[in-house]
N, C-alpha and C positions, 0 to 999 in steps of 0.2 A: 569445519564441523560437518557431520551428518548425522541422520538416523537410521540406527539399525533397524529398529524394531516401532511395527505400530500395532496398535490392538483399539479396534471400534466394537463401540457395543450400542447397539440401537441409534447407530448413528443414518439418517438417511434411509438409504433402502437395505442398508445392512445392521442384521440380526446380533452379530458375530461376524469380525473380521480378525486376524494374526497373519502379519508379512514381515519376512526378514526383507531388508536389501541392500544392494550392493552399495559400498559407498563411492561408484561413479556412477552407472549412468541406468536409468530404469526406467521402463517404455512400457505402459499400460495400451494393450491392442484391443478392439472391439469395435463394434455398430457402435454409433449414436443414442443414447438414452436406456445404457446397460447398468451405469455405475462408474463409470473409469472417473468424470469429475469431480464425481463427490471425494474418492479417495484420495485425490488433486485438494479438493478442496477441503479436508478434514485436516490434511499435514497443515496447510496454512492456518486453520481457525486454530491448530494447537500453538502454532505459533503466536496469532495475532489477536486471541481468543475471541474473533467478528469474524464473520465470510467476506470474501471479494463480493459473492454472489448476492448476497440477499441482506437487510437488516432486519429479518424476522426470525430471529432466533429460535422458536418453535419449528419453523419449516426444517429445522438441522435433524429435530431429535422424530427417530420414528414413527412412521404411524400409530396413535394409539398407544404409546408407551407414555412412561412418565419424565423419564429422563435418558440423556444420551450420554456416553462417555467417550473420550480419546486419551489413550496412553502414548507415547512414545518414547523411548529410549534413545540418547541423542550423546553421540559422542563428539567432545569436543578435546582441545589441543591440553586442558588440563586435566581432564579424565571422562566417566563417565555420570551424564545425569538424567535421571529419568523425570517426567513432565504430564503432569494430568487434568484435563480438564473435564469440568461434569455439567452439565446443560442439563436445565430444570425448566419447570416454567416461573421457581421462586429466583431464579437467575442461574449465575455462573458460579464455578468454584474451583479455584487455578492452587496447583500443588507442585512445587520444585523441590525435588528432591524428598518424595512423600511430608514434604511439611506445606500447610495451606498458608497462601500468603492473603493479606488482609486487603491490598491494595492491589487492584490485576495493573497497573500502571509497575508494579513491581516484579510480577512476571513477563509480561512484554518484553522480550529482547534479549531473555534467555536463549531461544533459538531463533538463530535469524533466516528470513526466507527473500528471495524475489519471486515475484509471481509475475509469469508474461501472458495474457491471454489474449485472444482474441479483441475484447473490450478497450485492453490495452493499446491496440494499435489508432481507437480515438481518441488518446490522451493529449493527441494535438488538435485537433480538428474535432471535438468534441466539445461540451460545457465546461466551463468556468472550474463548476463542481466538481467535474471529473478531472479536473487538473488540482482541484486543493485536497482534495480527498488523496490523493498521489503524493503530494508532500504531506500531509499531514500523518498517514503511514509510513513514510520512510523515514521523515524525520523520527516519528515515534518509537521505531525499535531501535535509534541508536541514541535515545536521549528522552530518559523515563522522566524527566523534568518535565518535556516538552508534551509529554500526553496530560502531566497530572495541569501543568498550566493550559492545555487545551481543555478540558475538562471542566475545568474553575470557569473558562470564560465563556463556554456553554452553556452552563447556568445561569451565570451573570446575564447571556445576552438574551435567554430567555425569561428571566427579571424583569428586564430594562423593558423588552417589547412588551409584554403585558402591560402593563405600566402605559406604554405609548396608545397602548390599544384602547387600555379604559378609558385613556383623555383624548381620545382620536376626535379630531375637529377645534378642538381649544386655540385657541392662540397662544398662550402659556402653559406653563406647568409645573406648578408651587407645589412641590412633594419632596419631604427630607430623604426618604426613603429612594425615591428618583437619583438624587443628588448624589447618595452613596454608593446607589448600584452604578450609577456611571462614573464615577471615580476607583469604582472596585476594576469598571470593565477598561476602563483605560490601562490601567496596568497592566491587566491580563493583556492584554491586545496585546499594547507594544513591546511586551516579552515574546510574545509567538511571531509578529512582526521580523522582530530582531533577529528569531533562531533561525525564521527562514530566510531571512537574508544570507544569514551565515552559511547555510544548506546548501541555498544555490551557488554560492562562491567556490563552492566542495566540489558540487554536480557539475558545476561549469567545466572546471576543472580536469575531469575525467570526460567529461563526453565530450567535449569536443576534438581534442584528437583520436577522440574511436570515431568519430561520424566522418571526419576527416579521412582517415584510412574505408571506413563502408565504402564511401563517394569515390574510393579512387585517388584520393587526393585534388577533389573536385571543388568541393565545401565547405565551409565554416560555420561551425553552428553556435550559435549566442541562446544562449537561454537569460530571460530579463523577468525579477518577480514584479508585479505590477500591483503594489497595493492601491484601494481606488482611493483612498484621501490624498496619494502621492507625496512620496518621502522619499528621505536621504536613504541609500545605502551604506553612508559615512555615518549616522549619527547614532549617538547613544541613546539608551536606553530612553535616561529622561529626558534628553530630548524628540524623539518620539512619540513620548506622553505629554510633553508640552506642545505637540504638535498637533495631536489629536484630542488633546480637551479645545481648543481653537476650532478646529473643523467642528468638533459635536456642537460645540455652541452653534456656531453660524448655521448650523446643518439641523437645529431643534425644530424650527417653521415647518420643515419640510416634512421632518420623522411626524410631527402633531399631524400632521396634514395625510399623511402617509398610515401610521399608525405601527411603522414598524424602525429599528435601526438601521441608517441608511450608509454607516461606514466603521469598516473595522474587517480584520482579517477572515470573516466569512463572506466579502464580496470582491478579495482581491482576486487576481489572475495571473498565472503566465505566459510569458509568451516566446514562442522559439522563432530566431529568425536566422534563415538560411542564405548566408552574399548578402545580407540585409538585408534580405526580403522576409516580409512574415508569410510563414511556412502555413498557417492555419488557415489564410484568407489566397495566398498564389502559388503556394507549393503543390506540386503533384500529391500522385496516390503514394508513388516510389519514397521520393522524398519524405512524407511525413510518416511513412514509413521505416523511414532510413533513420529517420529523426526518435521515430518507438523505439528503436532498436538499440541507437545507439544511450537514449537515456538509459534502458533496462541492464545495458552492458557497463556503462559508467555505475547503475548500484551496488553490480557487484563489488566495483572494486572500491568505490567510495566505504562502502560495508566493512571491506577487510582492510581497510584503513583503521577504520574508527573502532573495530573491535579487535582487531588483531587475528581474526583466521574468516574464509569466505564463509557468505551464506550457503543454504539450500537453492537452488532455484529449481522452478517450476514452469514444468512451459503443455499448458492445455490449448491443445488445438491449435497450437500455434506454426508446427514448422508447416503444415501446407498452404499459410496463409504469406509466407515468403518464397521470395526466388529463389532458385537456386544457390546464386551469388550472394545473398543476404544469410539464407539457412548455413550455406558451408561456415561464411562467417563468426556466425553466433557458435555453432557446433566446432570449431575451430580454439574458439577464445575457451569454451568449458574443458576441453578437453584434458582428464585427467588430472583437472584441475577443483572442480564446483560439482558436490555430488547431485546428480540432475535427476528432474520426473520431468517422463512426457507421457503425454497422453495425443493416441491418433488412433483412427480406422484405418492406417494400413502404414508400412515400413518401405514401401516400393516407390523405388522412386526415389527415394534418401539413400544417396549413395555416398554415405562416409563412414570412414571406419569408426567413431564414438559408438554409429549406432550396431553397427554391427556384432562390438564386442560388448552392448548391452543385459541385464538380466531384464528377461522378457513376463509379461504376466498378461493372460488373457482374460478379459472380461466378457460375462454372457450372465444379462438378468440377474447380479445384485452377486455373482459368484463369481470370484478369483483363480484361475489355475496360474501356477508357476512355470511355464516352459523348462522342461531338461535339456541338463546340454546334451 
């Protein structure tokens, strides 16, 4: 799949934006704090309809306006569909195929993206949170189930904490109301539990012979999800939820004492380990870098597994934050393959033909020119 065509309107620092582009490979050039990532970052919010960047939705739409919009035209392997999203401060409102869908869990994953950034390369060596928030996006565009079930236990889990909050210090906690939210969030859980199990066994899958080839045929990388109540990767469903109504009892002393939910798929973790070492706590810079790179190159092709044609990807600021040997890499695997956006202050120095037979667009303060050939 790619997008031909996008049209921003008060989106960020742009008034009016309309760009065709190529469906390989498009390099957005400029200084530092022109605009190049917001338009990096508009392709994905149409996609994902949330920033990588920010969870203030406001900060998207411009200064001063009331609402922001993103069009995009997106062709894929069955034909052509156009994709709209409208940012308000009464919310969002997502359009496939000019018809409004009622659930954005239902546009989600219409068009698929990877995004590699900068941020991206602490997704090992980073927070907990920066590593669920990574599955929780990934899994989400290839399985509208898993956002509308993420979503439900969102609520649920901030239900249940209020709840913990008002009895905070009790020894007990006699409420029906209690009882139900945590039989509701049990379920929730060990549904998103489950799917990420399943994810990683996918992810596993793909990245570790790309990380294998990165290394040279050096290293083997293990990706292991780590939920904190600690569970089977073998078991079902219900048993899962049998697993986890056991921890929340035993674990209620602690939440009363605490005031908040002490277990369940918002405090799991993963973890990559490189020769069986944990890559987070003894690996290099190289390494856990090796390690970014090769998860981001496993989603592509996880992605065009599970949907049947590649994503978009996106790569801000990224190639000068690898080697050589790493950059050729990544720019090797796209090649002609995955219609690509980059974004950099300068082309020198990237010596491969992807970029060179690039379409080029120059950024200077919130204005786009197209390079001629």
């Amino acid at each position: 799949m790619y997008i031909e065509r996008l049209k921003l309107t008060n989106y960020r620092n742009y008034e009016s934006l309309d760009l065709s582009f190529s469906p390989k490979i498009n390099v957005f050039l400029g200084e530092n704090a022109q605009g190049k990532t917001n338009v990096m970052e508009s392709i994905y919010v149409l996609s994902m309809a949330k920033s990588h960047r920010t969870s203030n939705e406001k900060e998207l739409i411009r200064w001063e306006q009331d609402y922001g919009k993103i069009k995009g035209d997106v062709q894929k392997k069955y034909g052509h569909l156009p994709l709209e999203l409208t940012l308000s401060k009464k919310g969002k409102k997502a359009r496939v195929n000019h018809l409004e869908q009622s659930r954005l869990s239902n546009y989600i994953g219409q068009m698929n993206v990877v995004m590699f950034a900068p941020e991206d390369l602490t997704v090992v060596k980073g927070s907990p949170q920066i590593r669920r928030r990574f599955l929780d996006m990934e899994i989400g565009q290839i399985s509208p189930v898993y956002l509308h079930d993420l979503l439900t236990f969102q609520k649920l889990l901030k239900q249940r904490n209020h709840l913990l909050k008002q009895n905070q210090g009790k020894s007990t906690l006699q409420d029906v109301m209690f009882d139900v939210y945590t039989e509701q969030y049990i379920q929730a859980a060990a549904q998103i539990i489950h799917k990420r199990f399943q994810f990683m066994d996918l992810l596993q899958e793909w990245a570790e012979p790309i990380h294998f080839g990165i290394s040279r045929n050096l290293e083997r990388l293990q990706i292991r999800y780590r939920p904190v109540s600690g569970m089977n990767p073998d078991w079902t469903i219900a048993e899962m939820a049998a697993f986890l109504e056991k921890k929340l009892h035993d674990t209620l002393p602690r939440e009363l004492e605490r005031g908040v939910t002490l277990i369940g798929p918002h405090r799991d973790d993963l973890q990559f380990l490189v020769n069986d070492y944990d890559v987070q706590t003894y690996g290099s810079q190289g390494q856990q870098r090796t390690t970014a790179l090769s998860l981001k190159l496993a989603e592509i092709e996880l992605i065009k597994q599970e949907v049947g044609e590649a994503p978009i990807l996106l790569l801000d600021d990224v190639l000068s934050e690898l080697d050589d040997y790493r950059q050729s890499h990544l720019l090797n695997t796209i090649q002609g393959e995955v219609q690509t956006f980059v974004t950099t202050t300068s082309v020198e120095g990237i010596d491969h033909d992807t970029i060179r037979e690039a379409a080029m667009f120059h950024v200077k303060q919130g204005s786009v020119e197209v390079e001629e050939d």
